[in-house]
C-alpha positions, -999 to 999 in steps of 0.1 A, spaced: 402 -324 -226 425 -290 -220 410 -259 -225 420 -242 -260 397 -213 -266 385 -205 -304 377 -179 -325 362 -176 -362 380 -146 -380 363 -133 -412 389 -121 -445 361 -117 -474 330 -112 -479 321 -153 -483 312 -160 -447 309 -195 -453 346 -198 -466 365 -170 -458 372 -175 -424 398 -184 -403 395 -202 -369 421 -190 -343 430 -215 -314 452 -201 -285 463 -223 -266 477 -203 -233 509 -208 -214 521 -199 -179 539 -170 -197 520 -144 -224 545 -156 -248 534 -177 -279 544 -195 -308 526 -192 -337 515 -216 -366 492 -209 -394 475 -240 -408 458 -243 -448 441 -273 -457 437 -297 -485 406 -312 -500 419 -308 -537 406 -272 -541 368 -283 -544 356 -304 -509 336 -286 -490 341 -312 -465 371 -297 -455 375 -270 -436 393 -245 -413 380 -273 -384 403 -298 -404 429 -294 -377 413 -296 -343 429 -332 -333 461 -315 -342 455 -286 -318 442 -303 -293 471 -328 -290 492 -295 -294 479 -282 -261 480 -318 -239 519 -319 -251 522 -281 -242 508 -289 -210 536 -309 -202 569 -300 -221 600 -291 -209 631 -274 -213 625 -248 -241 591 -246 -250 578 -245 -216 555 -221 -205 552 -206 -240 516 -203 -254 506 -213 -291 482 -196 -316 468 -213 -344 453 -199 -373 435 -225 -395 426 -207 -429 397 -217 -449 392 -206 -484 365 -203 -518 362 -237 -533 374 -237 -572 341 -231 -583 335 -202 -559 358 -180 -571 384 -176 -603 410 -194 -616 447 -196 -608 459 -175 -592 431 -158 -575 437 -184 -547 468 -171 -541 452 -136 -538 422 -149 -510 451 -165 -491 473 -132 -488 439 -119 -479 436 -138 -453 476 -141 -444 471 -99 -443 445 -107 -411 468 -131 -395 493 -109 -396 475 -75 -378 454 -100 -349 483 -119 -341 508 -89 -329 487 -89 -302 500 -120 -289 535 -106 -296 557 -99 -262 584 -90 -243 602 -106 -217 600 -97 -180 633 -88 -181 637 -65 -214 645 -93 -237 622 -103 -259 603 -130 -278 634 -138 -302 663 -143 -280 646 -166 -255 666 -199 -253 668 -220 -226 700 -239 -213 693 -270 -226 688 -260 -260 713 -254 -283 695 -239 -307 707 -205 -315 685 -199 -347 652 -203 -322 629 -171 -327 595 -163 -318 590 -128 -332 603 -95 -346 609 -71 -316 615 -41 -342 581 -48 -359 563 -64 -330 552 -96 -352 548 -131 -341 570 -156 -361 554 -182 -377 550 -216 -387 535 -226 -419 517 -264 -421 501 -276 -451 481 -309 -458 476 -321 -497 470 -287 -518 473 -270 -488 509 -274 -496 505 -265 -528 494 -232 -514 525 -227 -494 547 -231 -524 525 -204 -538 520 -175 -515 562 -179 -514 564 -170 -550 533 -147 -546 559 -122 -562 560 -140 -594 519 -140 -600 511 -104 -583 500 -93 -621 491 -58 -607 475 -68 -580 480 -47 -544 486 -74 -521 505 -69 -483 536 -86 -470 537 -119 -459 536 -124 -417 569 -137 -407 574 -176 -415 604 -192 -403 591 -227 -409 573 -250 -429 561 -283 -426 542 -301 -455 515 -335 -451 514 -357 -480 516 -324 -503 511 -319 -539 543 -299 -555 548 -305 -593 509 -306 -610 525 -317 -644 541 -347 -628 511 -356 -606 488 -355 -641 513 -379 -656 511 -407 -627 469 -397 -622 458 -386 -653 424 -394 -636 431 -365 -618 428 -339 -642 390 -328 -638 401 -312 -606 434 -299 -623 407 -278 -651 388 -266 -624 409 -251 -602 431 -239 -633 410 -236 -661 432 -253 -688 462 -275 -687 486 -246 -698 477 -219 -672 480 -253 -640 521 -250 -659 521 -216 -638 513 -235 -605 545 -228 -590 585 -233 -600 584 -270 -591 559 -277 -618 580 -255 -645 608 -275 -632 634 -242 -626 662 -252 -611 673 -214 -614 642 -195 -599 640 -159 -593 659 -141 -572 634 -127 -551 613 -163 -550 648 -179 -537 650 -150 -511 618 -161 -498 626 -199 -498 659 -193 -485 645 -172 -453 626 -202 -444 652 -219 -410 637 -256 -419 614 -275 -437 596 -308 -431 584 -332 -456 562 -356 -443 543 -384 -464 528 -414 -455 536 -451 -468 499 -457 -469 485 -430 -487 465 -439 -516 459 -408 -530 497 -397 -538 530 -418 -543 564 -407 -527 573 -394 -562 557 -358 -550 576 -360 -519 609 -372 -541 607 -349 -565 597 -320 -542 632 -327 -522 649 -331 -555 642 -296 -564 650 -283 -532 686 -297 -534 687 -284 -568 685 -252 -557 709 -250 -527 680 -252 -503 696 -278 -477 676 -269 -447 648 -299 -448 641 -330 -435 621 -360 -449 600 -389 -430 582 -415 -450 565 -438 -425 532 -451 -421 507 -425 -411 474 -441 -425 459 -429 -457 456 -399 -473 430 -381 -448 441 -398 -420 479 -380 -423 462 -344 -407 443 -363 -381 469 -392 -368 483 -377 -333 516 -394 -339 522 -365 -370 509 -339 -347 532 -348 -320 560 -349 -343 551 -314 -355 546 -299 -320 586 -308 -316 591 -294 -346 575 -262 -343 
C-alpha cells in the first residue's frame, strides 16, 4: 500500500466528533488538489465517521501514482469532516453551523498546501497539452486558497446542499466564508426530505430527530420547498459550482432513483446545466463510499 500520511484536525470542543482527518497524498510537485469529504450515516450512526473514506483515499493515491497527462505530479489533500450526531447537539440548522465550523479550519490549514509554479504561474492556470480543459483550476493566486472539491455520501449530501444556501439559515449567526468549491460530487444523496418521507414514511424517526418536527425538516434546503426560483444569492453559490456529479447506485436499498431524479429535475429547473448523472450498479447503500470503481471514477473527475 502507498504511503498517504494522516492527520486528525480538531473544530469544537466534542473531541470525539468534531474532528476532521486530513490525508495528503504527495506528488512529485508541491502542488495539490484538494477535496473535502462529509459523510452520511443518517445524522445519528456513530458508526460512521471521518475514517468513512479511507478506501477512497487510498485508491486516490495508487491512481495518482500513475496518471498522466494533467494531473500528473500534482498532490491531493483530503479533508474527511466528522460531525455531532443529532442527539449531540441542536436541531436544524445547527448542523449547518458545526460544518462551517469546521469548513472555517479547512479553509486556514489548507493554504498551506497552496502554490506557485516554478516558473511564476501559478496553481490555476496549469494545463497541460493534452487537456483541453480551459475551466481547470486549483486555487486562488490573489487569496492564496486551494480550490476544492466537495464529495458527499447519503446526508452527507444533504449537507452540501446546505452549507450552499448557509446564507438563507444564518439567523444571526457569525459564520466565515466558504473555502473555494469548484466541484461537487454527490453518492446516493438525500435532496428533497418531504419526498423521501412520502416514499419511507418509516423513515421519519430519524427525520424528528435531526429536525425536531416535520415543519421545521420543510427548511432543509430549496429542493425540499420545491423553489424553482431560489434566492439570488443561493443561485450565485450553485451557479459558481464548474460541475456536478450525481451518482446512485441500482442496488441501493436504502434510497430509490427518485432522489437522484428529482434532485436533477430541480437542477434543470433552475438553469443549472453543469451536471452529470450515472445510475449503475455500485452495491448497496454502504457499499457506494467504499466500491473502488466510484472512487476511480471520482479521482477522474476531481
Amino acid at each position: 500500500m502507498l504511503a498517504v500520511e494522516t492527520e486528525i484536525l480538531s473544530y469544537g470542543e466534542h473531541t470525539q466528533r468534531e474532528r476532521i482527518k486530513r490525508y495528503l497524498i504527495p506528488g512529485e510537485r508541491p502542488i495539490y488538489r484538494g477535496v473535502i469529504a462529509i459523510h452520511g450515516g443518517a445524522w445519528r450512526d456513530p458508526n460512521n465517521t471521518c475514517s468513512d473514506f479511507d478506501e477512497y483515499v487510498q485508491k486516490w493515491a495508487e491512481m495518482n501514482d500513475i496518471e498522466e497527462g494533467r494531473k500528473r505530479g500534482l498532490g491531493m489533500v483530503v479533508y474527511s469532516v466528522d460531525y455531532k450526531l443529532s442527539s449531540e447537539r441542536g436541531v436544524f440548522p445547527q448542523i449547518v453551523f458545526d460544518i462551517m465550523g469546521a469548513l472555517e479550519v479547512i479553509k486556514g490549514d489548507s493554504r498551506q498546501f497552496w502554490a506557485e509554479e516554478e516558473d511564476g504561474g501559478n496553481v490555476s492556470s496549469y494545463n497541460d497539452n493534452d487537456n483541453n480543459n480551459n475551466n481547470e483550476c486549483h486555487g486562488d493566486p490573489q487569496s492564496k486558497e486551494l480550490d476544492f472539491t466537495i464529495v458527499g455520501h447519503s446526508v452527507g449530501c444533504t449537507i452540501i446542499t446546505q452549507i450552499l444556501e448557509i446564507d438563507s439559515v444564518r439567523c444571526g449567526n457569525d459564520i466565515g466564508l466558504l473555502p473555494l468549491i469548484s466541484k461537487a460530487v454527490f453518492l446516493d444523496g438525500i435532496y428533497n426530505v418531504e419526498s423521501m418521507l412520502s416514499e419511507y414514511p418509516e423513515y421519519e424517526f430519524f427525520i424528528l430527530e435531526e429536525f425536531g418536527s416535520i415543519e421545521n425538516s420543510k427548511r432543509c434546503n430549496s429542493i425540499t420547498q420545491g423553489c424553482v426560483c431560489i434566492s439570488p444569492l443561493v443561485l450565485q453559490k450553485w451557479q459558481q459550482l464548474q460541475d456536478i456529479l450525481i451518482i446512485h447506485s441500482s442496488r441501493d436499498e436504502l434510497l430509490s432513483f427518485k432522489q437522484a431524479d428529482e434532485f436533477r429535475d430541480w437542477l434543470k429547473a433552475n438553469g443549472l446545466y453543469q451536471f452529470q448523472c450515472i445510475y449503475k450498479d455500485f452495491g448497496m447503500h454502504n457499499n457506494v463510499y467504499v466500491n473502488p470503481e466510484v472512487a476511480a471514477v471520482v479521482y477522474r473527475y476531481i
